[in-house]
C-alpha positions in Angstrom: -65.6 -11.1 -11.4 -67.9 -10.4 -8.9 -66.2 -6.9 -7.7 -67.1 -6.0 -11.3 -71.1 -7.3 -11.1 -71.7 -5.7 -8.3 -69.4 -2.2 -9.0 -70.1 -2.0 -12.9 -73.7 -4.0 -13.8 -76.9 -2.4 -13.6 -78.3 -4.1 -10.1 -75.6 -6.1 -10.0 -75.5 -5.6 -6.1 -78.9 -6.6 -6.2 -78.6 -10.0 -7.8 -75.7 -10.7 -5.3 -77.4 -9.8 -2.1 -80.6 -12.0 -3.5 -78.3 -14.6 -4.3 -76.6 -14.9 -0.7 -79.9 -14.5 1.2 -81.8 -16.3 -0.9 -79.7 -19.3 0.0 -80.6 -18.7 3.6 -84.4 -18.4 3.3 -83.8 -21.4 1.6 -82.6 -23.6 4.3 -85.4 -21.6 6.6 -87.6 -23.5 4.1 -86.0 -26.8 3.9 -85.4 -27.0 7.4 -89.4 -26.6 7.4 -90.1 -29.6 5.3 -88.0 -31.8 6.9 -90.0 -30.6 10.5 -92.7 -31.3 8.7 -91.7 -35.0 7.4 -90.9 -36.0 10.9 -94.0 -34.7 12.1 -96.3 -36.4 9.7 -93.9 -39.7 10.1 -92.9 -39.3 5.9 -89.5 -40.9 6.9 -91.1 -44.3 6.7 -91.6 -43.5 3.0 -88.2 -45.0 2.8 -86.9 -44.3 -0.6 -88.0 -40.7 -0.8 -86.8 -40.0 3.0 -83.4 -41.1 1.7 -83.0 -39.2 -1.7 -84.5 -36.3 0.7 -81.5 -36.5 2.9 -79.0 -37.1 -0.2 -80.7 -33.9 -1.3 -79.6 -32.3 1.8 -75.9 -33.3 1.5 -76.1 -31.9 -1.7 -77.6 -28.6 -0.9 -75.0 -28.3 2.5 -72.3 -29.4 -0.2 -73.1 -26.5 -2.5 -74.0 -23.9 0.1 -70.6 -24.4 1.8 -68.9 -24.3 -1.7 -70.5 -21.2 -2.1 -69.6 -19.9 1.2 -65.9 -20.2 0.4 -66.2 -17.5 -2.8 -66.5 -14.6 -0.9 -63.0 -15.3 0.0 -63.0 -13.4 3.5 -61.7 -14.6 6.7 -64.7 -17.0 7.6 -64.6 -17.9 3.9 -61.1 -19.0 4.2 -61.0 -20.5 8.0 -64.6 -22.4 7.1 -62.4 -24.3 4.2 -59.8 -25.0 5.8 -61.5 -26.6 9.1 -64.0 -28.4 6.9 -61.5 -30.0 4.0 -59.5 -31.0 6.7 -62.1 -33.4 8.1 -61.0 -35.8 5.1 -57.9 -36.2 7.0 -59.4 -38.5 9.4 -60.2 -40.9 7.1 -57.6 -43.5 7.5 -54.5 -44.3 5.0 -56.1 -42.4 2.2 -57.2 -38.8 4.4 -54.1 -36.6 3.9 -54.2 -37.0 0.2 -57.9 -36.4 -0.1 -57.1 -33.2 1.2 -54.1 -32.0 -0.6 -56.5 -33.0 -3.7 -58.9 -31.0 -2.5 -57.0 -28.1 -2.0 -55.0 -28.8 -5.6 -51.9 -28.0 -3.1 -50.6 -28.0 0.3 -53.1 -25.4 1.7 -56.1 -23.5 0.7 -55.7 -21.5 -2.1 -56.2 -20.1 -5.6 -57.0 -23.7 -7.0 -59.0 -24.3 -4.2 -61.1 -21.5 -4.9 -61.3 -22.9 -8.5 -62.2 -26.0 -7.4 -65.1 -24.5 -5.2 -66.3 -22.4 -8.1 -67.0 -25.2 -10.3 -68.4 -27.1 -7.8 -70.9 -24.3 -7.0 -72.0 -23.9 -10.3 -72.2 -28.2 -11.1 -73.6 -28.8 -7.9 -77.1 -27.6 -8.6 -77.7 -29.5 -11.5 -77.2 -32.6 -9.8 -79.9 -31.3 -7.1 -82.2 -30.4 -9.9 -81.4 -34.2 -10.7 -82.0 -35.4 -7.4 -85.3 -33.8 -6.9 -86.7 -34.9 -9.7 -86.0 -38.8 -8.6 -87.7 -37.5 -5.1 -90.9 -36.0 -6.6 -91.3 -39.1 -8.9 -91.1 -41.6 -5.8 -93.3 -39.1 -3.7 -96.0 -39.6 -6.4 -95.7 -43.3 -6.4 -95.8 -43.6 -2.7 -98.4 -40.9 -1.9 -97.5 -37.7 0.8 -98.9 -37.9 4.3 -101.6 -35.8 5.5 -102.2 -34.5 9.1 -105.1 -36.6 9.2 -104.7 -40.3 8.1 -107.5 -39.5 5.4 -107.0 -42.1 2.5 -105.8 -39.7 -0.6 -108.3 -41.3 -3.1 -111.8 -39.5 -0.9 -112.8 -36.2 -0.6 -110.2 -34.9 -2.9 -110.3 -31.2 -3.8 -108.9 -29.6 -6.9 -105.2 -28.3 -6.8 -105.9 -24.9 -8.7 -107.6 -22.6 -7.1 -107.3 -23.5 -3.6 -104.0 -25.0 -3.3 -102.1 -22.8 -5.9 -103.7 -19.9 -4.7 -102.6 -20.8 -1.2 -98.5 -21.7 -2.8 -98.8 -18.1 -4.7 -99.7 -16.2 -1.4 -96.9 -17.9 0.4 -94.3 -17.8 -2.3 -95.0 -14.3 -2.6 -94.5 -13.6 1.1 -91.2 -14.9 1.0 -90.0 -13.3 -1.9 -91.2 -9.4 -0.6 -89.3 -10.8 2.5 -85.9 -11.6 1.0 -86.6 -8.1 -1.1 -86.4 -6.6 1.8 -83.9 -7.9 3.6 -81.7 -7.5 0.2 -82.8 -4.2 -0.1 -82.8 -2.7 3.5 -80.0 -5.0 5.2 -78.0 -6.9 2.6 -75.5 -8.0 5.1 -77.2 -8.8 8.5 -77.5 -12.9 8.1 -73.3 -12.7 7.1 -70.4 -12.8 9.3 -68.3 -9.2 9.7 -65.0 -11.4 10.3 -66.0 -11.8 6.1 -65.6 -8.6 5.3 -61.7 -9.1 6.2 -59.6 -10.8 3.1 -58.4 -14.2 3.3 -55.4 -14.4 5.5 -53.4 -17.7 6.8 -51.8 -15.9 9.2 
């Protein structure tokens, strides 16, 4: 269990609090590329736009999933408030839910459920972004300046892994840190209080 990673395992904590941060530094980042692709117009790339926002559903799917596990109070209330949106899909809505739930509220199976999906969930993103780096290399990525991409090209390695090392480097001293230092100061304190329905 996780009580037991983080209590018993050498640096168990550790790998926890890099775990939950990490998935926030990594919607800072996504939330950067798609700034980027409306700035540099790559939505009318059409076919990698659109695996690029499947992508998205699929990484919100999976963070929320994850979410869930901590099994707090937000944990618990964030489930119930988001499964219950199936209910407003006509004739079919209520049962969506109670299958979702694998009962008549959120509960153990639930959390089951959620588990599984968490740990399935990223191999159909590793998946997806494979199919979205293979249509970004047939269509070509946009540059800031309209240059055609086949004039005046430069070499990836040195300059542009150098510059990807640097960066990836930053980030990673960063969420260190922020692991390290202040584990808990991107979470919610209401999910520090078990799951309650009352």
């Amino acid at each position: 269990s996780v009580a037991h990673m983080c209590r018993n395992v050498q640096f168990g904590w550790l790998i926890r609090n890099l775990h939950a941060n990490g998935a926030s530094f990594f919607f800072i980042c996504i939330y950067f590329h798609i700034g980027r692709g409306f700035y540099y117009g790559s939505y009318l790339n059409k076919e990698t736009w659109n695996i690029g926002v499947v992508l998205l559903l699929a990484l919100m799917a999976t963070a929320f999933v994850g979410y869930v596990l901590p099994w707090g109070q937000m944990s618990f209330w964030g489930a119930t408030v988001i499964t219950n949106l199936f209910s407003a899909i006509p004739y079919i809505g209520q049962t969506l839910v109670e299958w979702a739930w694998g009962g008549f509220s959120v509960d153990n199976p639930t959390l089951t459920r959620f588990f599984a999906l968490h740990f399935l969930l990223p191999f159909v993103i590793a998946g997806l972004t494979l199919v979205h780096l293979t249509l970004l290399h047939e269509t070509g990525s946009n540059n800031p300046l309209g240059i055609p991409s086949d004039c005046d090209k430069i070499p990836f390695h040195p300059y542009y892994s150098t510059k990807d090392i640097l960066g990836f480097a930053f980030m990673l001293i960063l969420l260190a840190s922020l692991a390290l230092f202040s584990p808990n100061l991107l979470g919610d304190p209401e999910n520090f209080t078990p799951a309650n329905p009352l």
